[in-house]
N, C-alpha and C positions, 0 to 999 in steps of 0.2 A: 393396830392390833399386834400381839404377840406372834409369831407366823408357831411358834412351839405350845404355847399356852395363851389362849385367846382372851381368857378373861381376863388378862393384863393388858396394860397400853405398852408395848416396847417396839421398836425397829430397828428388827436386826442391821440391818445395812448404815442406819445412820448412830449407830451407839456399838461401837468399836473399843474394848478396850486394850489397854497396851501392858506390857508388864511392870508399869511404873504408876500404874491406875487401877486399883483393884479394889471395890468394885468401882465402875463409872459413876463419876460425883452425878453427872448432870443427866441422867438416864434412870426410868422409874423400874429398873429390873426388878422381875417377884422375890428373887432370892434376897433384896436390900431391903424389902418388907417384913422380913421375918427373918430373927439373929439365931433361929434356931436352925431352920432351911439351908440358911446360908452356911453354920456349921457343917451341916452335913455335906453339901454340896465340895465344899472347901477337902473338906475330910476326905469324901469319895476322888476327888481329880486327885490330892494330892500321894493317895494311895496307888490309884490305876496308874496314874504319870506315872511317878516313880519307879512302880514296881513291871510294868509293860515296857518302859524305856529306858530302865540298866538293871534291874536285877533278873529278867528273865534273859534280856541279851549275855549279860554277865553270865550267866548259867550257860548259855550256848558257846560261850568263848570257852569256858572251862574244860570243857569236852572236846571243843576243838584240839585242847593243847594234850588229847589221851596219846599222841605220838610222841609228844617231847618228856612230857614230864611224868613220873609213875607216881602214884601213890596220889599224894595232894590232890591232885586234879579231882579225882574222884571225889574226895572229900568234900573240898569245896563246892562241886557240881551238885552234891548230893544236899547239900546244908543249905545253897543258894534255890536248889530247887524246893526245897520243903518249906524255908521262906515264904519262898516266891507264893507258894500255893496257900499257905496262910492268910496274906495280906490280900492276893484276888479274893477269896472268899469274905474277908474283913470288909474289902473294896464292894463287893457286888451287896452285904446287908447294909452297907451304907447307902447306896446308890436305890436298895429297895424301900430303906426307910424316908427317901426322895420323893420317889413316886407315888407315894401312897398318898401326898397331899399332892402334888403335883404327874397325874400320868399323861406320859405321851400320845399325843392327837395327831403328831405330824409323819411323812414318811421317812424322816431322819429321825425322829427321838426315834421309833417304832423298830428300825434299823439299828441304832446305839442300842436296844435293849435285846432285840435278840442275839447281835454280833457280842453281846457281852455274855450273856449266856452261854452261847455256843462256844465261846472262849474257856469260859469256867469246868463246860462238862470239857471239854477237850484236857484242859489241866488235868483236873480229876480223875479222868479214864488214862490218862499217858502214868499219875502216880499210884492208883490203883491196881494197876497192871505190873509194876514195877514192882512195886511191895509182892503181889502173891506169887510172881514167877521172873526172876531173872539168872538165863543159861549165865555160866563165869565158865573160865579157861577156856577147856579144847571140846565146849557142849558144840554138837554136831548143828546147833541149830544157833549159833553165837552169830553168826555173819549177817544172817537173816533179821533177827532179832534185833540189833544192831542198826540193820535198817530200814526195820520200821518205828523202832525207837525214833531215829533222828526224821524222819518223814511225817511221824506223829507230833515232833516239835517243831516244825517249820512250821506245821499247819496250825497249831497253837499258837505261833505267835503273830502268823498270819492275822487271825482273826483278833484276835487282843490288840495289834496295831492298827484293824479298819475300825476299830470299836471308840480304840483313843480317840480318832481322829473325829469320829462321827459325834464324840463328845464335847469337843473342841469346838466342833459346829456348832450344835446346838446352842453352848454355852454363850455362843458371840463375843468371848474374849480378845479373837485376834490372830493377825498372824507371828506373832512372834511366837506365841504355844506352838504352832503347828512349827515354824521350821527348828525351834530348839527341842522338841520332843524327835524328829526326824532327824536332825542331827546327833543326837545321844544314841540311836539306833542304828543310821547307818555306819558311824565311826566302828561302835562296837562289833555289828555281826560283819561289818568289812574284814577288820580285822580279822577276826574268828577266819573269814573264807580264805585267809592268804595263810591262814595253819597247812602245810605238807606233812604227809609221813616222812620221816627220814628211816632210811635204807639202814637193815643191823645185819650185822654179819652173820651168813650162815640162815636166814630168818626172812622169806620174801613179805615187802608192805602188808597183804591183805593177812597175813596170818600173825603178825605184829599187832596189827591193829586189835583185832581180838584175844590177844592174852594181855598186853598192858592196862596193868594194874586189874587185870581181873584173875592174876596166875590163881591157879588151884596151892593150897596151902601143902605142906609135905602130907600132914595126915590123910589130905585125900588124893595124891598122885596116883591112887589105886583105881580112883574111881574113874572110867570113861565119861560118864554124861553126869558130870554135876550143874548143880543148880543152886540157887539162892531164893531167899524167897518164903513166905510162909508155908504155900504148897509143899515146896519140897522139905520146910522142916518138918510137916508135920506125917508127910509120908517116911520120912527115917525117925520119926518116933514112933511110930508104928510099929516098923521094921523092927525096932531096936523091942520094943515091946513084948513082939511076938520070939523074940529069939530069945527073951529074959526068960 
């Protein structure tokens, strides 16, 4: 019996595929029953893969590099994160339109479906949060904010990598999935963690860390506590409103 889906005949332990066998010729998998399933299934990995093992890492390196490089980093951070958040979303209606012929019975699919979840609102609440309020420059509350930004993204990717992996499982694919998706993420956020501040003159690290590439523009040198963010546009058009 299936140990994931019981109405099928499959066994996980003796139907191993490798990455040069996709699917198993000689293995009655449900997803080899059905070219649409299989679609999906294919469609779902190759999204979550992808996009939980180099474009969300990619996105954490980028920010790593907010001490060397000005301007870019940002850009890219921000381009690679709204990606990124695209494709999870793409990934997880793929993965819904999975289970709806096939839902999880076992304590690992059950576990692959809420770790994915919990993955998705995590994304969602770190770029929702983003969009209606982020301090820039010398906002009194930039250091903070900062981090629990980068705290709110460990923890994201935290659970988007136990999710891959519980996916992995279930699927019965193999070990070559598991150590080349672990390796595309350790290489990457390795990397990312060997990022230092480097020291500017006249300007100690932690307070560096916080204007790069978030300096306030000349027109607002004026302001002490600026922000970015819908919040604060739409409280200075207010402002601006009421003083017309």
């Amino acid at each position: 019996m299936d140990p994931y889906y019981p109405h099928h005949s499959y066994n996980l332990k003796n139907n191993v595929a490798s990455l040069s066998q996709w699917p198993p010729e000689s293995s009655s998998h449900w997803w080899t029953e059905d070219v649409t399933t299989l679609g999906h299934l294919t469609r779902h990995a190759l999204v979550m893969g992808n996009t939980w093992g180099l474009l969300i890492p990619l996105t954490i390196l980028m920010a790593s590099l907010r001490h060397k490089k000005k301007g870019w980093w940002f850009q890219l951070h921000r381009a690679l994160a709204t990606l990124s958040l695209i494709l999870v979303i793409i990934g997880v209606i793929l993965g819904r339109q999975l289970r709806i012929s096939h839902p999880p019975v076992t304590f690992a699919g059950k576990c692959h479906k809420v770790m994915g979840y919990s993955a998705l609102a995590f994304i969602v609440i770190q770029a929702v949060a983003t969009l209606l309020w982020r301090p820039l420059g010398n906002h009194s509350f930039r250091s903070s904010w900062n981090a629990m930004h980068q705290t709110w993204g460990k923890a994201t990717m935290t659970f988007g990598f136990v999710a891959v992996n519980l996916g992995i499982w279930v699927a019965g694919v193999g070990w070559p999935y598991y150590l080349l998706f672990a390796l595309e993420v350790t290489l990457i956020l390795g990397f990312a963690s060997l990022q230092k501040p480097q020291q500017v003159a006249g300007k100690a690290p932690a307070q560096q860390a916080t204007t790069n590439g978030h300096t306030a523009k000349p027109s607002e040198a004026s302001v002490a506590q600026n922000a970015g963010g819908i919040i604060p546009w739409l409280i200075k058009q207010q402002s601006n409103f009421k003083q017309a």
